[in-house]
C-alpha positions as CSV (number, residue, x, y, z in Angstrom):
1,X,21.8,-8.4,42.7
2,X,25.4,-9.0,43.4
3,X,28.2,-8.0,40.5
4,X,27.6,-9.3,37.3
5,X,29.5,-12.1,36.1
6,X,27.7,-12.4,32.3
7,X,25.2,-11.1,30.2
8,X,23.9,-12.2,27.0
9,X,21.4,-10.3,24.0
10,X,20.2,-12.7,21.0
11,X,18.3,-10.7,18.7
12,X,17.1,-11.2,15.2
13,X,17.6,-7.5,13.5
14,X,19.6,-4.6,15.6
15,X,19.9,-1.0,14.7
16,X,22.0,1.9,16.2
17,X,18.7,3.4,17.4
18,X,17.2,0.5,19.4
19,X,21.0,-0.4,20.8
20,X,21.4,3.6,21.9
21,X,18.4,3.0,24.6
22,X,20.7,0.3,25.8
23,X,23.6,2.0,25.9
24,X,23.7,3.5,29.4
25,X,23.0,0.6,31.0
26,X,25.6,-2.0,28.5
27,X,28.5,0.4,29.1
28,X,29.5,-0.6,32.6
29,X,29.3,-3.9,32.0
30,X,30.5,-4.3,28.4
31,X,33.1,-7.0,29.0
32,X,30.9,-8.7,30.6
33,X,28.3,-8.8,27.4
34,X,28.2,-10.9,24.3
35,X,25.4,-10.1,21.7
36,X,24.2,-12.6,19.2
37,X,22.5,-10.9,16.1
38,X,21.0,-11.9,12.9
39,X,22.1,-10.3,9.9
40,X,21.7,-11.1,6.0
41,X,17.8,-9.7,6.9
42,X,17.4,-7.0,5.5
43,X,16.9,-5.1,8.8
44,X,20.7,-5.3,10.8
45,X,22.5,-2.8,9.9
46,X,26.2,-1.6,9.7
47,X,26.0,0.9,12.2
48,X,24.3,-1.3,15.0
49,X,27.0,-3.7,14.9
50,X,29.7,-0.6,14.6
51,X,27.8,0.6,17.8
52,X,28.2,-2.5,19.9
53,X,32.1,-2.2,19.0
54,X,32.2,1.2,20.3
55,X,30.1,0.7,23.6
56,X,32.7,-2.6,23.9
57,X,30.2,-5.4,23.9
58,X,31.6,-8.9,22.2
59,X,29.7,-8.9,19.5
60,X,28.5,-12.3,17.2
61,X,26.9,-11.7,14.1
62,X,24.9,-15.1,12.8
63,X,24.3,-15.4,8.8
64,X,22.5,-18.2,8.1
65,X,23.7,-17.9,4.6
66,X,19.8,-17.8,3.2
67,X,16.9,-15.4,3.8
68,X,14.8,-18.3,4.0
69,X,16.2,-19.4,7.6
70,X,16.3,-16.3,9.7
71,X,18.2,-16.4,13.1
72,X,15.0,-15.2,15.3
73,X,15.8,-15.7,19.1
74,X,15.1,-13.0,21.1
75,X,16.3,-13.0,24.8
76,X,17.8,-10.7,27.1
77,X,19.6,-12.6,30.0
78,X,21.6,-11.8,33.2
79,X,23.6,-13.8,36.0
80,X,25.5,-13.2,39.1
81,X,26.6,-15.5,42.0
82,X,23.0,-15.2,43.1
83,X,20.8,-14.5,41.1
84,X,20.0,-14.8,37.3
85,X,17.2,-13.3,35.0
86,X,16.2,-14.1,31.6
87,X,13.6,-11.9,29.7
88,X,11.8,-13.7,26.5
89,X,9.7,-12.5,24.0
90,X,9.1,-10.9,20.7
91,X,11.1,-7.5,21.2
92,X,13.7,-7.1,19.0
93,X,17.0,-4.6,19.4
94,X,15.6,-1.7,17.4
95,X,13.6,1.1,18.3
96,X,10.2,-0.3,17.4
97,X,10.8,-3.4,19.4
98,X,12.1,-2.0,22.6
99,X,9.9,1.6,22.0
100,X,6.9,1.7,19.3
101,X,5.5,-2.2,18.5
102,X,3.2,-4.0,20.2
103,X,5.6,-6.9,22.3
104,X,5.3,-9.8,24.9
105,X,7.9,-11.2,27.2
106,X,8.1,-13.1,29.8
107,X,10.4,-12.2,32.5
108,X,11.7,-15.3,34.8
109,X,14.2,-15.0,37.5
110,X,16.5,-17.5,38.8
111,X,18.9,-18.5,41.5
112,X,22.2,-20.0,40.2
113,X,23.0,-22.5,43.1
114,X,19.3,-23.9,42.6
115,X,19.3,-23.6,39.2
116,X,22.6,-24.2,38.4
117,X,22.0,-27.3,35.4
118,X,19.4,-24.6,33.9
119,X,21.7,-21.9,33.5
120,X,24.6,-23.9,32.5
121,X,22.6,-25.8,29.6
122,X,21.2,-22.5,29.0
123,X,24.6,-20.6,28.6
124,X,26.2,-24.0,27.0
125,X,24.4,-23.9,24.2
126,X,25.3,-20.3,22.6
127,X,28.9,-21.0,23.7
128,X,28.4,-24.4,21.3
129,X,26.6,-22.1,18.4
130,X,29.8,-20.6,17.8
131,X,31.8,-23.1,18.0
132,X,29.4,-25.5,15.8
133,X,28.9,-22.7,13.5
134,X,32.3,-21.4,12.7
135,X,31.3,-19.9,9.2
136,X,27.9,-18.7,10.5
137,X,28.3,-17.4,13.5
138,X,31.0,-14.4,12.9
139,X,32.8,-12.3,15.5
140,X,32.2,-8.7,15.1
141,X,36.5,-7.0,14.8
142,X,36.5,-3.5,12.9
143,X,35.4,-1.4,10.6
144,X,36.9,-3.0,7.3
145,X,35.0,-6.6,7.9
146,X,31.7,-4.8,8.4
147,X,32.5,-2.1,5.2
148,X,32.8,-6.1,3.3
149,X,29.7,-7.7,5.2
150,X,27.8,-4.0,4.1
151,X,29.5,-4.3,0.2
152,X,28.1,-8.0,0.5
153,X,24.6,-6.8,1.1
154,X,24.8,-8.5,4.5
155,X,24.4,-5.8,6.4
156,X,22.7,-2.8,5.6
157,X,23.2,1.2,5.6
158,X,20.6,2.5,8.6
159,X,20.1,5.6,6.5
160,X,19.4,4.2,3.4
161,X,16.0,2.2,4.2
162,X,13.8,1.1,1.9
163,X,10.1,1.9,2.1
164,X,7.6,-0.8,2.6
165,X,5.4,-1.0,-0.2
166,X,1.9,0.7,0.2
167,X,-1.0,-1.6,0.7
168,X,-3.5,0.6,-1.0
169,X,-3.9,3.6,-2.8
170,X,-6.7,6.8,-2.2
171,X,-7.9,10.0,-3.4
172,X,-9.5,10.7,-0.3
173,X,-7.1,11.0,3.1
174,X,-10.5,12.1,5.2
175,X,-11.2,8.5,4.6
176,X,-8.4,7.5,7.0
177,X,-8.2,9.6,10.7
178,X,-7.5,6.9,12.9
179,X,-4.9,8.2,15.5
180,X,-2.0,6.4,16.3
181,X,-2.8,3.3,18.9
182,X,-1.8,4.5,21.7
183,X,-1.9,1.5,25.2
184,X,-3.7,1.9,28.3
185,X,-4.6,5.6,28.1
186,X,-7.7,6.2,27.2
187,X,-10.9,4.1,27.0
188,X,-12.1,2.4,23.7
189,X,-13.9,4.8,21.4
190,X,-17.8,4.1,21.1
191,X,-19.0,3.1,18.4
192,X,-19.6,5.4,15.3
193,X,-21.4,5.0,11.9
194,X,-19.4,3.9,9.1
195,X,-17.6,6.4,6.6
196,X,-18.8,6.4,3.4
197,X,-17.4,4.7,1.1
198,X,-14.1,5.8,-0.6
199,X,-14.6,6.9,-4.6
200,X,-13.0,4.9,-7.2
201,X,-10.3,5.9,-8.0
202,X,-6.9,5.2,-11.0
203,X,-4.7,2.8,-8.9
204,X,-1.4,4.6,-8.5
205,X,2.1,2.9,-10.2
206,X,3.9,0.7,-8.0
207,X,6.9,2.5,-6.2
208,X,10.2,1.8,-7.4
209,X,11.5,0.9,-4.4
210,X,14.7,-1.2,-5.2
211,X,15.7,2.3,-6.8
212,X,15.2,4.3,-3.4
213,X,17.6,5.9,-1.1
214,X,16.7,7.0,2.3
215,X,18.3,10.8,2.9
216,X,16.1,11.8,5.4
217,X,13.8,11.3,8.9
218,X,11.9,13.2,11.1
219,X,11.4,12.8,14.8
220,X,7.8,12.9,15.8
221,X,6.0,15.1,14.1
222,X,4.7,18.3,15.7
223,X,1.3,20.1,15.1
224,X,3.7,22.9,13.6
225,X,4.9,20.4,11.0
226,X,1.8,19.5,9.6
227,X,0.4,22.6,9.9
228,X,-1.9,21.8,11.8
229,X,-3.3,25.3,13.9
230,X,-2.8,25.5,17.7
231,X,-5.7,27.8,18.6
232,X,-8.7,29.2,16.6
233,X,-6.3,32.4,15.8
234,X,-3.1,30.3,14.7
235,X,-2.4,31.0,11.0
236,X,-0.6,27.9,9.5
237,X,2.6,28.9,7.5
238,X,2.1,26.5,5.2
239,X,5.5,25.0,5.3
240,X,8.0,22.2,7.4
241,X,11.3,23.2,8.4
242,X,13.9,20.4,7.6
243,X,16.1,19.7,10.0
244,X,18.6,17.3,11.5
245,X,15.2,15.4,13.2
246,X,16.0,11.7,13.4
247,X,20.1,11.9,11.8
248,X,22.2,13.2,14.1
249,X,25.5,14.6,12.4
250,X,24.0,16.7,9.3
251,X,24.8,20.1,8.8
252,X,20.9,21.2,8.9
253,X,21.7,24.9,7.0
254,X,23.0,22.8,4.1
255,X,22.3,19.2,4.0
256,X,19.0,19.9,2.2
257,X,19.7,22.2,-0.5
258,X,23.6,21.0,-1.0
259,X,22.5,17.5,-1.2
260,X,19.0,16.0,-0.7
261,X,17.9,18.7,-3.4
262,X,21.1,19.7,-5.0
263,X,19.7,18.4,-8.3
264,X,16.8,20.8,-8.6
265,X,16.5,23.7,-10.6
266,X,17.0,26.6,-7.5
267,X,16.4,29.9,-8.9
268,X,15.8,33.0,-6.4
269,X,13.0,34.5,-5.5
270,X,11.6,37.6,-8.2
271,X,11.1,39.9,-5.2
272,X,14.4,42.1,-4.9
273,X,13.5,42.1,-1.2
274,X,13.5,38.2,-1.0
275,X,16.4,37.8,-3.4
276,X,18.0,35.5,-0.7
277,X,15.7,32.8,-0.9
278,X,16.0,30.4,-3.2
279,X,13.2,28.7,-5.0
280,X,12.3,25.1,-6.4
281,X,10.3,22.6,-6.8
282,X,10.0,18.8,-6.8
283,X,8.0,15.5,-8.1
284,X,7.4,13.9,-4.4
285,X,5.2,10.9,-4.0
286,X,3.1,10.7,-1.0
287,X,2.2,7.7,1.2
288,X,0.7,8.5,4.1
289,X,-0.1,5.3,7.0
290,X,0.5,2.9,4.2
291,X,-1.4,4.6,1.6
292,X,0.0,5.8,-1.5
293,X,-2.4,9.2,-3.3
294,X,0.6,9.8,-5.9
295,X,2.9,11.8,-6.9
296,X,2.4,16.2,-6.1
297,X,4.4,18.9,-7.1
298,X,5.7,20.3,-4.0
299,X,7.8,23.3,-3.5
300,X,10.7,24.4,-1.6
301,X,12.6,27.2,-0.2
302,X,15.8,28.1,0.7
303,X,17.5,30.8,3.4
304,X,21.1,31.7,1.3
305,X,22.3,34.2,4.1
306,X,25.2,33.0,6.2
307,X,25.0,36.8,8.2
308,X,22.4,36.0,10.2
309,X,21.8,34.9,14.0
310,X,19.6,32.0,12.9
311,X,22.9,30.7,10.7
312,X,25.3,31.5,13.1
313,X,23.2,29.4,15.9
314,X,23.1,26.5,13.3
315,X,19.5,26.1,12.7
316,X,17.7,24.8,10.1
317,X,17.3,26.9,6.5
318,X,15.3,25.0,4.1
319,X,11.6,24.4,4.1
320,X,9.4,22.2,2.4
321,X,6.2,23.7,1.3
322,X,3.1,21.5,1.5
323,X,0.6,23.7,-1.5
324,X,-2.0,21.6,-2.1
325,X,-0.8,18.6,-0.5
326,X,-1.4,20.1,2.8
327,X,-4.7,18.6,3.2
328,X,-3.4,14.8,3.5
329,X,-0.9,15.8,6.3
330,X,-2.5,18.6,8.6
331,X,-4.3,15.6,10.6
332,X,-3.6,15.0,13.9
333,X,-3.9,11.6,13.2
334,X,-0.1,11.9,12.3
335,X,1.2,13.6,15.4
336,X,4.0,11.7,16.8
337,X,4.4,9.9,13.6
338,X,7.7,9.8,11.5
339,X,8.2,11.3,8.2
340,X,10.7,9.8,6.3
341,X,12.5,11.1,2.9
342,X,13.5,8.9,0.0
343,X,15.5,9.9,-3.4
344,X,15.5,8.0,-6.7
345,X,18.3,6.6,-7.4
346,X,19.0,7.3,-10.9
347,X,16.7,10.6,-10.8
348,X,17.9,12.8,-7.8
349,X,14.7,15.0,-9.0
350,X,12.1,12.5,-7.8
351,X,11.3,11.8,-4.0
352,X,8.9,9.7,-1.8
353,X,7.4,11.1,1.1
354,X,6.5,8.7,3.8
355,X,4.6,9.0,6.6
356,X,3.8,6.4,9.2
């Protein structure tokens, strides 16, 4: 393909983790690029648009002024002198759509001199949006407009995430090992006789979630993790290490106990040899692949030494201990899933634990 002479990206939601796999390949060719995104969602957030700003892409954010009309196009396009390509489909510019969901596109190439009234109706009509559209269709400038759009509930905070709301809720998570779906490689499972069927059980209390704050997420979890044993002579430990996982930028050796869990009641530990560590514990609701089994008392430790070589090389000092939670996470159904961490707003003593 000769140089570049435009490139456009309409997209209903964006996030900063779905525009970073981008990033390499929008960098050369940033003043080339204009990027049309929904926002007023529920799902765009403050640091995706902040990102496009930084990587230099021109950068149109469309508010319909309603959640009942959504900006929804998704389409990746691309021209030069010769030839042109235009990718449609269901993807969106987050890390699920371009990474982790289930999308289709279709990916047609033209040839500008041949397809010349195509491409120019194609490319007219998102000039005319923002012209049309003044008051919807808003160029992206600096920080202080989107720290107003963010205020305005526009656009959202990509660490402060709501969870969805669990579709059911169990006493029994050997009910539910199915692995994550995983395309084209393996064959389809044969068929096996039906579990039996799940005990009745108290329906748990809705989550509060318009009172949650997302402070934490993993990357994918590991068999270490979940404790789940690597050979027939692997003793689990029983606990997670928290660390930066999924938010770059923390201070792993004190994020967690100086302010995820600053609230709780730390005491050390009785041993005069483990007088370092400091103890506590927490009220953490678990929902596990969309299913909520309540709230567990779940414990947690804490390295206080700043002498040591694992301090010094910045790694991680706070654990969460499973207890007797373990048994609904040390699955390997959840390998490669994401944990993510939420705090009650007006109780920084309560969490929920979510993983899907």
């Amino acid at each position: 393909m000769s140089a570049l002479e435009t490139a456009t990206i309409s997209t209903a939601f964006m996030t900063a983790s779905g525009l970073s796999l981008l990033q390499g390949v929008l960098q050369p060719i940033a003043g080339r690029t204009r990027i049309f995104v929904g926002i007023r969602n529920g799902v765009t957030t403050v640091q995706s648009i902040q990102k496009a700003l930084e990587i230099g892409c021109e950068t149109f954010m469309v508010d319909t002024g309603t959640r009942q009309r959504i900006f929804h196009p998704k389409l990746y396009y691309a021209r030069s002198a010769t030839r042109a390509k235009l990718l449609l489909g269901s993807a969106n510019l987050t890390m699920g759509g371009l990474r982790t969901n289930i999308e289709a596109s279709v990916l047609q190439e033209f040839h500008p001199p041949t397809d010349a009234t195509f491409l120019a109706d194609l490319e007219g009509k998102l000039d005319a949006m923002i012209a049309d559209y003044p008051e919807h269709v808003i160029r992206a400038v600096d920080a202080a407009q989107l720290a107003d759009l963010q205020r305005a509930g526009r656009l959202i905070d990509e660490r402060k995430r709501l969870p969805p709301e669990p579709a059911g809720s169990s006493a029994d998570r050997a009910l539910d090992t199915v692995p994550k779906m995983n395309l084209l490689t393996s064959p389809l499972n044969v068929a096996r006789p039906a579990p039996p069927p799940a005990p009745a059980v108290i329906p748990a209390a809705p989550v509060a979630r318009d009172r949650l704050e997302q402070v934490w997420e993993s990357n994918g979890l590991t068999r270490r993790h979940l404790n789940i044993p690597t050979g027939a002579n692997t003793n689990p430990t029983g606990s997670m290490l928290l660390g930066v996982g999924a938010w770059e930028g923390i201070d792993q050796r004190h994020y967690f106990r100086d302010d995820v869990f600053a609230a709780l009641d730390w005491t050390p530990d009785v041993a005069p040899a483990r007088a370092h560590l400091e103890r506590a514990e927490a009220s953490i609701r678990l929902i596990v692949k969309d299913v909520d089994y309540g709230e567990r008392t779940l414990h947690l430790s804490h390295n206080t030494r700043t002498d040591t070589a694992a301090y010094e090389q910045r790694n991680s000092m706070t654990s969460l201990h499973w207890g007797d939670a373990r048994p609904l996470v040390a699955h390997e159904d959840l390998l490669g899933r994401v944990l993510k961490l939420y705090r009650e707003t007006a109780d920084f003593t309560r969490f929920t634990l979510e993983i899907d």
